[in-house]
C-alpha positions as CSV (number, residue, x, y, z in Angstrom):
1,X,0.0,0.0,0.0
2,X,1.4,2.9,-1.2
3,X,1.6,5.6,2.1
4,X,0.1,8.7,0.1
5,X,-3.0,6.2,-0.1
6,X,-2.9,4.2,3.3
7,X,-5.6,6.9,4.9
8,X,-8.3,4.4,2.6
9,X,-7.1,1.7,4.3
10,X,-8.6,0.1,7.5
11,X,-8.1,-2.1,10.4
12,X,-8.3,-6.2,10.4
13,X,-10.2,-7.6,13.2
14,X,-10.8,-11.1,14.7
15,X,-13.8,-12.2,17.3
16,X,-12.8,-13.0,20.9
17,X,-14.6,-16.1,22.4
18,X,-17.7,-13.6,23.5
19,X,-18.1,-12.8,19.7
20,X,-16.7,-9.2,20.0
21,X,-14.3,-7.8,17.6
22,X,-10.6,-7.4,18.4
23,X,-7.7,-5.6,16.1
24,X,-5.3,-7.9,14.8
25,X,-3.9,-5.6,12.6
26,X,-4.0,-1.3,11.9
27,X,-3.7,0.6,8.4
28,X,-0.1,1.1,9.2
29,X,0.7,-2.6,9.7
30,X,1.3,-5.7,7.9
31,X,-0.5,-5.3,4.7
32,X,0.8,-2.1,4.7
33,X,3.7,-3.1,3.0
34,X,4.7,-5.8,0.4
35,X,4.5,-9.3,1.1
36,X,8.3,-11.6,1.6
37,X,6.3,-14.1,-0.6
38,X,3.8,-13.0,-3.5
39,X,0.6,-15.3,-2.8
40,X,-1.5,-16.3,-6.0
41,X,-4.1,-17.6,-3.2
42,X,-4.7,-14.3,-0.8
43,X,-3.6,-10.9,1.1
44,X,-4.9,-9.0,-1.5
45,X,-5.2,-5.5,-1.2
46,X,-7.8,-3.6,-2.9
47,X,-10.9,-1.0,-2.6
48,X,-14.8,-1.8,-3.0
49,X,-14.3,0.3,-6.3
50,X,-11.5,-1.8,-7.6
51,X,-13.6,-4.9,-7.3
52,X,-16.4,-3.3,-8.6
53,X,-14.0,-2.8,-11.6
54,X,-12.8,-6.1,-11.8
55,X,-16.2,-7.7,-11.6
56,X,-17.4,-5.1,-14.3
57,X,-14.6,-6.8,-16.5
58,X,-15.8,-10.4,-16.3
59,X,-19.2,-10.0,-16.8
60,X,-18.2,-7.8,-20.2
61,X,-16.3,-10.7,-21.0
62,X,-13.1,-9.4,-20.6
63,X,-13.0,-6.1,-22.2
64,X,-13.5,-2.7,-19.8
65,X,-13.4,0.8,-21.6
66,X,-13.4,-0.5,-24.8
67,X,-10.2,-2.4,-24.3
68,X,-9.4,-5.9,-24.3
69,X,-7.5,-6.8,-20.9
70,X,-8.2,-10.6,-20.9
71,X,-9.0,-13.1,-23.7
72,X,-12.8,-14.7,-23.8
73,X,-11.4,-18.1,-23.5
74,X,-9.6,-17.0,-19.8
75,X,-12.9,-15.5,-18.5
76,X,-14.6,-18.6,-19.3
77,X,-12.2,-20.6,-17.8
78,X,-12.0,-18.5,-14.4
79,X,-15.9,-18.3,-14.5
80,X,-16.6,-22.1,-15.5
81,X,-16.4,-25.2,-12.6
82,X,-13.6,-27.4,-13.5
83,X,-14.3,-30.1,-10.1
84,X,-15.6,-33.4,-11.0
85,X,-18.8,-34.6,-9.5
86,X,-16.4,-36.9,-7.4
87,X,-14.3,-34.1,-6.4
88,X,-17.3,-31.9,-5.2
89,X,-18.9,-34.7,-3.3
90,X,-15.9,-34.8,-1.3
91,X,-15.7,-31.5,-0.7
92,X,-19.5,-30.9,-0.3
93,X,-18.9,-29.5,3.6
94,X,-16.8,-26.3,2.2
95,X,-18.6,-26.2,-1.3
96,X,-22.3,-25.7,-0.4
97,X,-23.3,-26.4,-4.4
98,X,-20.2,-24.8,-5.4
99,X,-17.4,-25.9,-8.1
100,X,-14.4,-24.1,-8.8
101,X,-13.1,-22.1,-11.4
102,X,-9.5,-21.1,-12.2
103,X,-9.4,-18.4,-9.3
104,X,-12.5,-18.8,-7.5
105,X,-16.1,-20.5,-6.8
106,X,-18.8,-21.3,-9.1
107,X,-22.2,-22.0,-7.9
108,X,-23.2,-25.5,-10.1
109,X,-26.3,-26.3,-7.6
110,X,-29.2,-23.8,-6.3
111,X,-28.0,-25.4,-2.5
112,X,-29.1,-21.8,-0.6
113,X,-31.3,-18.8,-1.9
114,X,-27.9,-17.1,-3.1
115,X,-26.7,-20.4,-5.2
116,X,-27.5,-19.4,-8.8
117,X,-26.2,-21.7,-11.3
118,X,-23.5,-19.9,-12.7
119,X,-22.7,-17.4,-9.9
120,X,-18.9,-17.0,-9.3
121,X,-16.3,-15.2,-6.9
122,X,-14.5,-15.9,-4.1
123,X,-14.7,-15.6,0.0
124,X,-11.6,-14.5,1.5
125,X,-10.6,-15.0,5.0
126,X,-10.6,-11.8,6.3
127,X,-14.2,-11.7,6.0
128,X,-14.4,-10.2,2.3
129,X,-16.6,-11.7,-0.3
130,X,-17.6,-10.7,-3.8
131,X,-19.6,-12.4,-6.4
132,X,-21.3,-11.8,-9.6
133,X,-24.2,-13.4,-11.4
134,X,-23.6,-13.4,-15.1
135,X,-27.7,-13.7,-15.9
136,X,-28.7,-10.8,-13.8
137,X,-25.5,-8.7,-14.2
138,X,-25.7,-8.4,-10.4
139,X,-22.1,-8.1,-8.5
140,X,-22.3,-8.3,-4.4
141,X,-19.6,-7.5,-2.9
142,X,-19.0,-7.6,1.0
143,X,-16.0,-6.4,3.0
144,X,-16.3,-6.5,6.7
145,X,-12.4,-7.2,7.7
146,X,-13.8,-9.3,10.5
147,X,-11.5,-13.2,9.8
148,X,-13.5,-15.9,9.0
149,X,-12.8,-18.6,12.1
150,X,-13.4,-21.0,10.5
151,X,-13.8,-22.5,6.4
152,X,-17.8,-22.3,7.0
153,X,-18.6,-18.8,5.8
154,X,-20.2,-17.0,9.4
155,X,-24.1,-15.5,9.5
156,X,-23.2,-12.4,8.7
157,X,-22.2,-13.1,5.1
158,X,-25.1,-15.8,4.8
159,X,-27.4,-13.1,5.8
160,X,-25.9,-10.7,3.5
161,X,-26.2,-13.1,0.7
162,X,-29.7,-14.1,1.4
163,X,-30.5,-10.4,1.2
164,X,-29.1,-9.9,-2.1
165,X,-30.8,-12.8,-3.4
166,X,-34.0,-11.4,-3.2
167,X,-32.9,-8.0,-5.0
């Protein structure tokens, strides 16, 4: 994070065993500053409005601004569920009717209100998730900075999710 921008950035928190939020980390602190060890698989850093961007990119199939930033065929594969029926059965406890995609989930069966066949994104453990559903053009995205405690995403972002389904 860049300091002239690290005023937009915000705490991390964590609930104690009473369910109340603690700081585990401030704006000036460890994702402040460039990871030892780039990681494909989390510690991004971003804005709501980045996401938004990003998500706006996808569902135009890879073109924003009337520029071409990623090919058709790598949408498709990032959007599409490449898990075997075998694979997904064994992971049915963290899937929920989800699949995956190359960089995130993809809803395959309509297990919850918010599973739409064909939904995609991805829940990160610091409590952020962020979806989009191609048939609606709707993109949720959710950013609490509250960690996840465990793989099971917490009420909160169920709640959100069912609320969003019904828009």
């Amino acid at each position: 994070m860049p300091p002239e921008k690290r005023d937009r950035f915000t705490s991390a928190y964590r609930l104690d065993g009473a369910g109340m939020p603690v700081r585990t980390d401030t704006p000036d602190g460890a994702f402040a500053s460039a990871p030892r060890f780039a990681s494909g698989a989390g510690g991004l850093v971003s804005t709501a409005d980045d996401w938004l961007a990003f998500a706006r990119l996808l569902l135009n199939g890879g073109e924003a601004n009337g520029r071409r930033l990623l090919r058709p065929a790598s949408v498709s594969r990032t959007t599409t569920n490449h898990l075997t029926t075998a694979q997904r059965d064994a992971g049915a406890l963290f899937l929920e009717g989800q699949g995956w995609g190359y960089g995130g989930q993809v809803d395959v069966t309509p297990a919850d209100p918010w599973n739409v066949p064909g939904r995609y994104g991805s829940v990160g453990g610091s409590g952020t998730a962020a979806h989009l559903v191609p048939s609606t053009g709707t993109v949720t995205i959710l950013l609490t900075q509250v960690a996840m405690e465990d793989p099971t995403p917490p009420p909160l972002m169920r709640d959100f999710w069912r609320c969003v389904a019904r828009v």
